[in-house]
C-alpha positions as CSV (number, residue, x, y, z in Angstrom):
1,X,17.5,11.3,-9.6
2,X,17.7,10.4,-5.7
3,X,19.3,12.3,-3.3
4,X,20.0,15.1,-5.2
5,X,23.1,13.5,-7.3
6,X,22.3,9.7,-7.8
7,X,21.1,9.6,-11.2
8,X,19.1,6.3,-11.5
9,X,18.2,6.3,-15.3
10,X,19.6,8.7,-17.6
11,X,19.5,8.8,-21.3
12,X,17.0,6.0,-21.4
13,X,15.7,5.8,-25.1
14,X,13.9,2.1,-25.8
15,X,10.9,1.6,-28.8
16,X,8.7,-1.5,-27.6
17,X,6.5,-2.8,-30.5
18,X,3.3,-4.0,-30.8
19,X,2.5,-7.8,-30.0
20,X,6.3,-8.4,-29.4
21,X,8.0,-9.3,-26.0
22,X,10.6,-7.7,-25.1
23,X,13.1,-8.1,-22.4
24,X,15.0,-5.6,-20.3
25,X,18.0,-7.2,-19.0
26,X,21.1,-5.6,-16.6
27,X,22.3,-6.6,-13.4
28,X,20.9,-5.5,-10.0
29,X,20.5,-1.8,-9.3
30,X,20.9,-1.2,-13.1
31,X,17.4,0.9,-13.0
32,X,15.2,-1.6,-14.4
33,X,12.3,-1.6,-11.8
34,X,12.4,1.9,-11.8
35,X,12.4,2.2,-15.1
36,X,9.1,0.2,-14.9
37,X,7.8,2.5,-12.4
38,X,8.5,5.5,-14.4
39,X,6.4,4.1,-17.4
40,X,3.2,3.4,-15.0
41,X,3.8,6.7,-12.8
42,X,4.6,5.1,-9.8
43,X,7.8,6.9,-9.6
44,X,8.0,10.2,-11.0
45,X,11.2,11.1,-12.8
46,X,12.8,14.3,-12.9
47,X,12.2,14.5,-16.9
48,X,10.6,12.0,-18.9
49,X,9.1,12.1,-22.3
50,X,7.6,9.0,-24.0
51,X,3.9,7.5,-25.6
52,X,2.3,4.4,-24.6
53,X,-0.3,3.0,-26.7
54,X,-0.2,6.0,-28.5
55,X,-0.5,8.6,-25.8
56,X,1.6,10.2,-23.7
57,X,2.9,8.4,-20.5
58,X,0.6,8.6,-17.7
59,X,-2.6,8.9,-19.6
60,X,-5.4,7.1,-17.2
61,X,-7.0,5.4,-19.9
62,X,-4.4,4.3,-21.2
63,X,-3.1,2.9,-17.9
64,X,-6.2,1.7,-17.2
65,X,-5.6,-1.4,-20.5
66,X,-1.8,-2.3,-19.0
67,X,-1.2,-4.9,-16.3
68,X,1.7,-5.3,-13.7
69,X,3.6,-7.8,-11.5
70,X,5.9,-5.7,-9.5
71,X,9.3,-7.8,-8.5
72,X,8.0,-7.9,-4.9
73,X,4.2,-7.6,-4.8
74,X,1.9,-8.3,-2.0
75,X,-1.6,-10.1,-2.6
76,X,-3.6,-9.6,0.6
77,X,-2.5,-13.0,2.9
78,X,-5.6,-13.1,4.2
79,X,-8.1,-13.9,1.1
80,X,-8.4,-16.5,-0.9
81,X,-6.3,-16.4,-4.3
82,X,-10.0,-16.4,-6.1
83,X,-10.7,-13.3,-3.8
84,X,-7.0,-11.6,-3.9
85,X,-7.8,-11.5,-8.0
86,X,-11.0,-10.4,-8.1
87,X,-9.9,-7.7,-5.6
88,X,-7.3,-6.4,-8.2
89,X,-10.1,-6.8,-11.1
90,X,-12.4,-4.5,-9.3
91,X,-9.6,-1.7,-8.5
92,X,-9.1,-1.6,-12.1
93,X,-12.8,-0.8,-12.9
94,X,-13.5,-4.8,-14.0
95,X,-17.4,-5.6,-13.5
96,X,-18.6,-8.1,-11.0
97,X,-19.5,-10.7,-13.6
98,X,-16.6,-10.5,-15.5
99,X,-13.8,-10.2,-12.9
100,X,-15.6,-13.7,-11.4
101,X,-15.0,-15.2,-14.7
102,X,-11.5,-13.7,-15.0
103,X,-10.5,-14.4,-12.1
104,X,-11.1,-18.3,-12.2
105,X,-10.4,-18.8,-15.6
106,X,-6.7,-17.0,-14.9
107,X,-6.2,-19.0,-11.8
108,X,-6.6,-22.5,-13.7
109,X,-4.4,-21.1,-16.7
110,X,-1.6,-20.5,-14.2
111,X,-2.2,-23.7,-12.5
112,X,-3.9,-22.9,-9.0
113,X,-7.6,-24.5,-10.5
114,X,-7.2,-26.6,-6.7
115,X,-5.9,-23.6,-4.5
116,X,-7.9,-20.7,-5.9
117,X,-9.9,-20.8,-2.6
118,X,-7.3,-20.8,-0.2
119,X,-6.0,-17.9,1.5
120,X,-2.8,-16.4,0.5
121,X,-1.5,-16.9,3.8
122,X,-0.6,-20.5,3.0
123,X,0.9,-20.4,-0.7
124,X,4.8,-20.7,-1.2
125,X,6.5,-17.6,-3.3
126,X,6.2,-20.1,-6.4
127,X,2.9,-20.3,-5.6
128,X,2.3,-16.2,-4.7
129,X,3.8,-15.3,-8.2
130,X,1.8,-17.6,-9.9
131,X,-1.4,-15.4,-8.4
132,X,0.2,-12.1,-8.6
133,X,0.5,-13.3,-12.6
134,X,-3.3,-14.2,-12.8
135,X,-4.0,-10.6,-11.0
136,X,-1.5,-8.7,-13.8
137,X,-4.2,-10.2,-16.3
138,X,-7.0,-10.0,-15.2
139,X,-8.2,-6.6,-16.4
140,X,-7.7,-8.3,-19.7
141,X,-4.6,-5.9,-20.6
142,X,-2.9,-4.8,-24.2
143,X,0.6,-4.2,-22.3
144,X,1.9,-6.6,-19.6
145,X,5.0,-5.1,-17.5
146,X,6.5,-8.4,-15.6
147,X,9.2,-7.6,-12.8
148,X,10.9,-10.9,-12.4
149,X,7.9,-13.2,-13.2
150,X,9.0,-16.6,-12.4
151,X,11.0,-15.6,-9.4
152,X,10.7,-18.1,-6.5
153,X,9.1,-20.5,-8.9
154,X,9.9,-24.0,-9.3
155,X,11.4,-25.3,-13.2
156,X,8.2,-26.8,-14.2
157,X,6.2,-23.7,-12.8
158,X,9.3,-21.7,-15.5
159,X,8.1,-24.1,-18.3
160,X,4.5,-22.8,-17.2
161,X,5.0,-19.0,-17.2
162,X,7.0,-19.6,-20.3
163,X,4.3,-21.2,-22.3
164,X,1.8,-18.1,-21.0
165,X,4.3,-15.5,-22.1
166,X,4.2,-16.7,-25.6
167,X,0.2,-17.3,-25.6
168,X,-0.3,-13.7,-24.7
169,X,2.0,-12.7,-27.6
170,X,-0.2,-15.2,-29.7
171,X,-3.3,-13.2,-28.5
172,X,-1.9,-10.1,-29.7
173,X,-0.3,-8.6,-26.1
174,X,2.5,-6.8,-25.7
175,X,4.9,-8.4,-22.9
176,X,7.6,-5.8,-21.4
177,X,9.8,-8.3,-19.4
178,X,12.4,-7.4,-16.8
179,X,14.7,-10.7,-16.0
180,X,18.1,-11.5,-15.1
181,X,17.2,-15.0,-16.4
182,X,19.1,-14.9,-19.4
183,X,18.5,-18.3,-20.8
184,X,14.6,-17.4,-20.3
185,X,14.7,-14.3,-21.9
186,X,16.9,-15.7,-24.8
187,X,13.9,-18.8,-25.3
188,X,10.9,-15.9,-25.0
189,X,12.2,-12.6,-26.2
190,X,11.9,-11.2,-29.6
191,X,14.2,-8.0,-29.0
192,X,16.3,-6.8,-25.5
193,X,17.6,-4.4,-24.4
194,X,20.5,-4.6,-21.8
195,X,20.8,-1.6,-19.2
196,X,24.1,-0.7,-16.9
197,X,24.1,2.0,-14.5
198,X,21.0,3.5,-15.9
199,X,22.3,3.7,-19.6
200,X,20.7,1.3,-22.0
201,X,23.9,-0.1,-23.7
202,X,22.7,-2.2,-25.8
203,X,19.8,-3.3,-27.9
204,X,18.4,-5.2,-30.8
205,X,16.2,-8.1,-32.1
206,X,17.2,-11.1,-30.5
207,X,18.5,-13.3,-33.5
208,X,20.8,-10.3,-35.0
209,X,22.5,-9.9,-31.8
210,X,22.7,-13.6,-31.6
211,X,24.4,-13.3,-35.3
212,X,26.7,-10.8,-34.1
213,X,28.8,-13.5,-32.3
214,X,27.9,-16.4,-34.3
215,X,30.9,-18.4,-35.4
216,X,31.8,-22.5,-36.1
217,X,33.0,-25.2,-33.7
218,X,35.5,-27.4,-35.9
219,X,36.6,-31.0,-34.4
220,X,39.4,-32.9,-35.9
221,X,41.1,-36.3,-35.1
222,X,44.1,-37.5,-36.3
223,X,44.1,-41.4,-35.7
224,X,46.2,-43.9,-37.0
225,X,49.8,-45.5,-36.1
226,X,52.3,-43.1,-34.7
227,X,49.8,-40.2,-34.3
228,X,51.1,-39.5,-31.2
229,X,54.6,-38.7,-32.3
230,X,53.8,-38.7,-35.9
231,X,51.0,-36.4,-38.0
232,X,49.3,-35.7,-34.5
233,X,52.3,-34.4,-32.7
234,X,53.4,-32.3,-35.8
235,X,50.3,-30.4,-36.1
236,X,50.1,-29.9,-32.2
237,X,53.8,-28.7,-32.8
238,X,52.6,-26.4,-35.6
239,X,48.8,-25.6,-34.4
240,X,50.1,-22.1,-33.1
241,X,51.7,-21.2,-36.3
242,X,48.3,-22.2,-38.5
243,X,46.2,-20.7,-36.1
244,X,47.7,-17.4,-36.5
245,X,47.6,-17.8,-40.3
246,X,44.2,-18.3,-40.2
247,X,41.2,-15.8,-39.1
248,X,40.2,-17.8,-35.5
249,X,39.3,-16.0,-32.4
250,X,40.4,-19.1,-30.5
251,X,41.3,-22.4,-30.2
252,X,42.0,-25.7,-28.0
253,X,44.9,-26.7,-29.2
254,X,45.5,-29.5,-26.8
255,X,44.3,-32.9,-28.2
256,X,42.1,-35.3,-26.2
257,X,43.7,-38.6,-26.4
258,X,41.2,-41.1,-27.1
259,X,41.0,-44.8,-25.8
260,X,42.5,-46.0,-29.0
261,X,45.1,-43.3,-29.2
262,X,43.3,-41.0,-31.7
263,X,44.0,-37.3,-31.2
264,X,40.9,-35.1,-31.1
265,X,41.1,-31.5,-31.9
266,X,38.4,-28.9,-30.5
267,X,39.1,-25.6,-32.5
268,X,36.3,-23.5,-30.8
269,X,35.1,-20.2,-32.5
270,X,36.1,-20.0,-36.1
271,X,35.2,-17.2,-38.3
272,X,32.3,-18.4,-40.7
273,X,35.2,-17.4,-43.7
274,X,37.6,-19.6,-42.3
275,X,35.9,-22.9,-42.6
276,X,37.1,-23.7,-45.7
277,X,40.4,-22.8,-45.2
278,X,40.8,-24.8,-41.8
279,X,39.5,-27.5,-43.2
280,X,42.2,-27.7,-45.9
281,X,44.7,-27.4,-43.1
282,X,43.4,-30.0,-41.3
283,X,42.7,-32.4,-44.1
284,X,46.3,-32.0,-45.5
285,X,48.5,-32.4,-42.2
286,X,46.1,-36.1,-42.2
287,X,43.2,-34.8,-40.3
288,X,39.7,-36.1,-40.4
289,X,37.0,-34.0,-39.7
290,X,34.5,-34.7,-37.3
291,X,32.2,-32.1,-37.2
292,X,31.6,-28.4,-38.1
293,X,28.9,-26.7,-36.2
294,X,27.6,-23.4,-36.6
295,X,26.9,-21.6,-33.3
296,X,25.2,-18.7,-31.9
297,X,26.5,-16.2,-29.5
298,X,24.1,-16.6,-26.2
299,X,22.8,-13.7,-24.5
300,X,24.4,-15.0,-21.7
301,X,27.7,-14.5,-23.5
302,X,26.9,-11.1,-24.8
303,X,25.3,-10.1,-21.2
304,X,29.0,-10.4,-19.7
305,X,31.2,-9.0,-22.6
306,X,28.9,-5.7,-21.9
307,X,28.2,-5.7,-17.9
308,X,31.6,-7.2,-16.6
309,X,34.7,-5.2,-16.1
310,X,37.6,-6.7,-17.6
311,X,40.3,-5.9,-15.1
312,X,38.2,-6.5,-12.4
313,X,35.9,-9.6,-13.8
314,X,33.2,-8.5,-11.7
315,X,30.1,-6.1,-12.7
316,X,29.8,-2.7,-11.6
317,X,28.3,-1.6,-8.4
318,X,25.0,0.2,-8.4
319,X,24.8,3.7,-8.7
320,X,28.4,3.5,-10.3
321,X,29.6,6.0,-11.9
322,X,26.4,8.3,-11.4
């Protein structure tokens, strides 16, 4: 709670498992950061009860094996990246010969091998987050909390962080992600969870909420003489009427006229039990089908049926409704 009545978490109940990464997704001043902050005592909360790595939150030891990239962190400008790392290593309790190694090997996997001895001072934020990454690794940790990772980072640097994410789950890690790069999360993420003004509102493995939306693209195209005031024209006539006989969430129903005059039809998300049934409709008002394409609902998709308002079309303000 700040100030007395702004409640900036509340009710916050998430189970991360082992070796999986999972993202926490919400729109600015949901909570997230704090959230993080909460889990590695950097912000104490009014209540909080929880286990990480099997002991209760804010055990030292168990601090000591996680790793962090805040959202905005700040590498000393004047070292070298090399030194900046090794600098990080050592407040975590890393050895000399070993935070040496670390620290060069993680530079090269994160692609600053050629900059590693050049001051901070002169890097780009692409180039800052890539070293705050290598410093949130380097005390070799079982849980990695990432506050907007590839922030400021250019699409093959994206590529980059992506392929590390999914190594570290390889090696066994545990990735806690906070993004509001949805089509990143949705490539990396084995579960999310999606939090609003503090609440977490949503969560799940990331293929069953996907399933949740999934439904069939069917195209159509009625070609031929007359189709534009024959068989076409009919079913355009009619399309309402058989829509509303069959279970469809929503349809196209205005054709795209092709070059040669063929009607085209895009029927866009049809219930997985109504395939068969639209495609007798089609076929019998002279309809050939095109295609029929199962589809997934995107996080992207399921993002904004939970975090925007309806009547207004916009998301929520922070601290709404606290």
């Amino acid at each position: 709670m700040y100030g007395g009545n702004t409640h900036a978490l509340r009710d916050v109940s998430l189970n991360v498992g082992a070796g999986e990464i999972f993202g926490l997704l919400g729109p600015n001043g949901a909570g997230k950061s704090t959230l993080v902050k909460v889990l590695l005592t950097v912000v104490k909360p009014t209540v909080a009860r929880g286990a990480m790595l099997g002991k209760p939150i804010g055990d030292k030891k168990t601090l000591a094996r996680v790793g962090y990239l805040p959202e905005q962190h700040r590498l000393a400008p004047y070292l070298t990246a090399r030194q900046a790392v090794e600098f990080v290593a050592a407040l975590s309790g890393v050895d000399r010969a070993t935070r040496k190694k670390r620290a060069a090997e993680l530079l090269d996997r994160v692609g600053l091998s050629k900059w590693m001895d050049r001051r901070v001072n002169v890097f780009s934020k692409g180039m800052r987050q890539r070293a705050g990454l290598a410093a949130a690794l380097v005390n070799d940790p079982q849980i990695v909390f990432l506050d907007e990772p590839t922030d400021g980072v250019d699409p093959v640097g994206r590529v980059e962080i992506r392929d590390l994410l999914i190594q570290m789950r390889r090696e066994g890690r545990t990735v806690f992600l906070n993004s509001h790069l949805l089509g990143e999360a949705e490539q990396v993420c084995d579960r999310v969870a999606i939090l609003v003004q503090g609440r977490v509102v949503k969560q799940g493995r990331m293929d069953d909420l996907q399933r949740e939306g999934s439904r069939q693209e069917l195209i159509v195209r009625w070609s031929g003489s007359g189709a534009s005031a024959g068989v076409g024209a009919q079913f355009a006539a009619n399309g309402s009427a058989i829509a509303r006989s069959l279970p469809f969430r929503g349809m196209n129903i205005a054709p795209t006229v092709l070059a040669d005059g063929t009607h085209q039809y895009v029927f866009g998300d049809v219930d997985a039990a109504a395939a068969q049934p639209a495609l007798a409709a089609a076929i019998a008002t002279g309809g050939e089908i095109i295609s029929l394409i199962p589809m997934h609902q995107r996080l992207e998709e399921l993002f904004m049926k939970i975090v925007v308002d309806p009547t207004t079309g916009k998301a929520p303000p922070p601290g709404a409704g606290s």
